[in-house]
N, C-alpha and C positions, 0 to 999 in steps of 0.2 A: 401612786403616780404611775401611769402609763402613757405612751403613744400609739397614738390611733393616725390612719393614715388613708384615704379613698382616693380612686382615682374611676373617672367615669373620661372614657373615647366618644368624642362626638364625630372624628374626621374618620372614618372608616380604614385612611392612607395610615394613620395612628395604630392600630390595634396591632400591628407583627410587633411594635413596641410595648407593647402595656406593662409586659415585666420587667425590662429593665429602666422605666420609670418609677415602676413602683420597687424594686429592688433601693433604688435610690432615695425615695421618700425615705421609704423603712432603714435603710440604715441611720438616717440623719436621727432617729428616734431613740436610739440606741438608749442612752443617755436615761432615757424617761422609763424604758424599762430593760435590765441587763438580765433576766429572769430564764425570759422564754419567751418565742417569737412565734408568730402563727400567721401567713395568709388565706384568705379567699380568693379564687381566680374564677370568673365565668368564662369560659371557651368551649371550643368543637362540642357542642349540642351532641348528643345521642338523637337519634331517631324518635318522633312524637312515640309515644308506648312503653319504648323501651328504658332504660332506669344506667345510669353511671355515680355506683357509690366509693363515698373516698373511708376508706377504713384502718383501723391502727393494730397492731401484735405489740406487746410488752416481750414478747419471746424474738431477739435477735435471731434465733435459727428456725425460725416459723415456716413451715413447707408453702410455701406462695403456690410453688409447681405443682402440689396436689392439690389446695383449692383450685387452679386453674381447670383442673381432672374433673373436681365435683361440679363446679360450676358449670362445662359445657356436658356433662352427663344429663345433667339437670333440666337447661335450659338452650342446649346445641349448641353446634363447634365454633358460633360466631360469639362467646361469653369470650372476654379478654381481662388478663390482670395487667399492668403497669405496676413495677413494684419501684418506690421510691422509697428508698432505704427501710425504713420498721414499718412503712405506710403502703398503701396500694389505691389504685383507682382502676374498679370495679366496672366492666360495663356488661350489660347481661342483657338480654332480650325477653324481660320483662316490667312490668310498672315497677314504680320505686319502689311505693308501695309492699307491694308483693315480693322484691327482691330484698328489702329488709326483715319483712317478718323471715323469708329462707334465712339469712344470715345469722338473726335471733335465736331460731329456733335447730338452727345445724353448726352452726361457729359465733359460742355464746361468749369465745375469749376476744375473739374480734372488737371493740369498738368501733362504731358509729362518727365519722367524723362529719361525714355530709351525704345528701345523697338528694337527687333530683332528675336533672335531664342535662344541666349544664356545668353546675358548679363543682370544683374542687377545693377540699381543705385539705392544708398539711401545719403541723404543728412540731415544735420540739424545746426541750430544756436550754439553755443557755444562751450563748452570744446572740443575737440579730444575724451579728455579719455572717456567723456562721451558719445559722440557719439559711439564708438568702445561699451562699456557697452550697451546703451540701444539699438543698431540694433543688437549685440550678433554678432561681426563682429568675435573673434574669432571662432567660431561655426562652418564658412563655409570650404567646401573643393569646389576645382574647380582646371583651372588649369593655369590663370595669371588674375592678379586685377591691379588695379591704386587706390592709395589714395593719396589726397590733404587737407592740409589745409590752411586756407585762413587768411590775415590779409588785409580787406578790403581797396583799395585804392581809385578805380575807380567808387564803384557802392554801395548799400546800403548793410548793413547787415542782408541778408534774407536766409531762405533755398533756396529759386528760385534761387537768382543768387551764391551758392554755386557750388565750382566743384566737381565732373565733367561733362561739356558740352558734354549731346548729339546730336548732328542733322542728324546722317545717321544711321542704322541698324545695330546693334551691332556694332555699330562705338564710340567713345571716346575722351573725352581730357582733361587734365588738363595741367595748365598754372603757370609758376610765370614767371614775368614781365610784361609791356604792351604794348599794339600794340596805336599807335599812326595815324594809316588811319581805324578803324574797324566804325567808323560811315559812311565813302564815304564808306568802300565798304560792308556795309549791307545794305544799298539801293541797289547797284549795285547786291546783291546777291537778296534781294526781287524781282529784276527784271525776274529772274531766276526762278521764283518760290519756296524760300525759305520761310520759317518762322521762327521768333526767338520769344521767351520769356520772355525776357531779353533784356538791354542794356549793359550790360555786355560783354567786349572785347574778355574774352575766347570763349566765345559763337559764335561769328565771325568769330574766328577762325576755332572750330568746323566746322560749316557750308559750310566753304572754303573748305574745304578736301572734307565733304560729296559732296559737289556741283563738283569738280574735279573728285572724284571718281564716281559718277553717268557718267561724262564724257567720263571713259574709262578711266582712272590714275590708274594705282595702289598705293598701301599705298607710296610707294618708291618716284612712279614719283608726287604724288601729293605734296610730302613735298619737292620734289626739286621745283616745280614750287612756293609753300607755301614763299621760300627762295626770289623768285624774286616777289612777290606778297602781302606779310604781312609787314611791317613796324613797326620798333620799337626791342625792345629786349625781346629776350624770350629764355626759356627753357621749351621745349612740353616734353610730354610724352602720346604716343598713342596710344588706346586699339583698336583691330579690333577683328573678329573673332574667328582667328586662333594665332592672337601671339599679338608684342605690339613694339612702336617704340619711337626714341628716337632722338630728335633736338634739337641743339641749335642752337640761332643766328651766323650771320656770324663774330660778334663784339666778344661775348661770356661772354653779362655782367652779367650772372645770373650762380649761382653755380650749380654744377651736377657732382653728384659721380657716376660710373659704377663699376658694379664688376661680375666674371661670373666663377663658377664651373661647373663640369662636372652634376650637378644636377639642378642648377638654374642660371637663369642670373638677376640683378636688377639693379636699379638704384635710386637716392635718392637727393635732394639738401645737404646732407651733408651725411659724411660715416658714421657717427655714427648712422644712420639707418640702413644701411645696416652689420652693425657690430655685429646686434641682428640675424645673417642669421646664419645656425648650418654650418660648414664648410670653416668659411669665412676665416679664416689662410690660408687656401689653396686656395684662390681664386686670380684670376687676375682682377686690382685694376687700374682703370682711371679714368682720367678727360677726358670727351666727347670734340673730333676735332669741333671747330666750323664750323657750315654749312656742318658735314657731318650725313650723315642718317648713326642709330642703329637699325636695328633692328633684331627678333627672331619669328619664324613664325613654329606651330606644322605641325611636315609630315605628 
């Protein structure tokens, strides 16, 4: 049992808010997972070209200051760290791409939390509320995030395998339920040239989309193929670039509330998150069609 939480800005006047919206969704979740807490935020875009990767240290006394040294040695004085407490967010003046395999292949204890042109992940073990507190989740503006939290079923209690799963470029996912074929087919996706970090089943998931949309899928067509592809029950919820999406299985064993004003559209495993949204009397109020794609993408 987890809670999963989106929230997508349609009123522009909205977005200096998006975090302390979603700080409020996500604590209402608590409940559904007391584990470990994790969001997505998309905000302040990097430059077309250029790469903002969000990254983790298991080492509390981690020199951040001298990555900051290698980094604009590397790629000049305009590479910047933001250090948020064991995490960082990475911005370098080169493709993601490129700025990943540097981090691979020169700070291999690093983990990979996200990396693109817009997004941020941070993750960590315990409370919600505290997580929301020590990353200062209500603080951010942007203009749609994902928060999950977890009650571990399938894998251990760590920040690594906390959601949400990245494996494509400001791509995303968090999950409640679980996939029942994700070890045959993470082999089958290694074959491909994937890599994962984890044993962890979201993470499988992730990967599948990313690997479809490298393909040629869009967000839409990937999660219909996802439908004849992924086994087991689930309720996704999917951050891309520009908006964020929304499945369930075609059973529909896992709960999911939608709701959508003229200002924002979200979605939650239970409404009572979504019930902390300023306007929500006036909103329209469902349960998600199984097996059909949601989703909301900026013009």
């Amino acid at each position: 049992m987890c809670g999963i939480v989106g929230l997508f800005i349609k009123n522009p006047k909205m977005e200096a808010e998006l975090g302390k919206y979603l700080s409020l969704m996500l604590a209402e979740m608590t409940d559904r997972g007391p584990d470990s807490a994790g969001a997505a935020i998309y905000h302040d875009p990097v430059a077309v070209g250029a790469a903002k990767v969000t990254v983790l240290s298991e080492d509390p006394e981690y020199r951040w200051d001298a990555l900051t040294q290698e980094l604009q040695q590397a790629f000049g004085q305009d590479a910047a760290v933001a250090v948020h407490r064991d995490q960082a967010v990475l911005k370098i003046g080169t493709n993601p791409a490129d700025a990943q395999r540097w981090l691979q292949d020169n700070h291999p204890e690093l983990r990979i939390n996200s990396a693109g042109e817009s997004i941020e992940i941070f993750k960590g073990k315990g409370s919600p509320i505290e997580f929301i507190k020590n990353f200062e989740l209500a603080s951010y503006s942007g203009s749609h995030a994902l928060g999950h939290t977890r009650m571990a079923t399938e894998s251990a209690i760590t920040t690594e395998h906390s959601h949400p799963f990245s494996t494509g470029l400001d791509l995303c996912l968090v999950h409640n339920g679980s996939l029942s074929n994700h070890n045959r087919l993470r082999e089958v996706l290694r074959k491909r040239g994937l890599t994962f970090q984890t044993d962890n089943d979201s993470e499988v998931a992730a990967g599948y989309l990313a690997w479809r949309l490298h393909e040629g899928d869009t967000l839409d067509q990937a999660l219909q193929n996802a439908l004849r592809d992924l086994d087991g029950f689930y309720t996704f919820a999917i951050g891309s670039k520009d908006g964020f999406a929304v499945l369930v299985d075609p059973i529909g064993c896992k709960p999911a509330v939608m709701a959508e004003t003229e200002d924002w559209a979200a979605m939650s495993s239970e409404f009572r998150a979504i019930a902390t949204l300023p306007g929500v009397d006036q909103a329209k109020i469902w349960e998600p069609t199984p097996a059909k794609i949601y989703s909301w993408h900026q013009e």
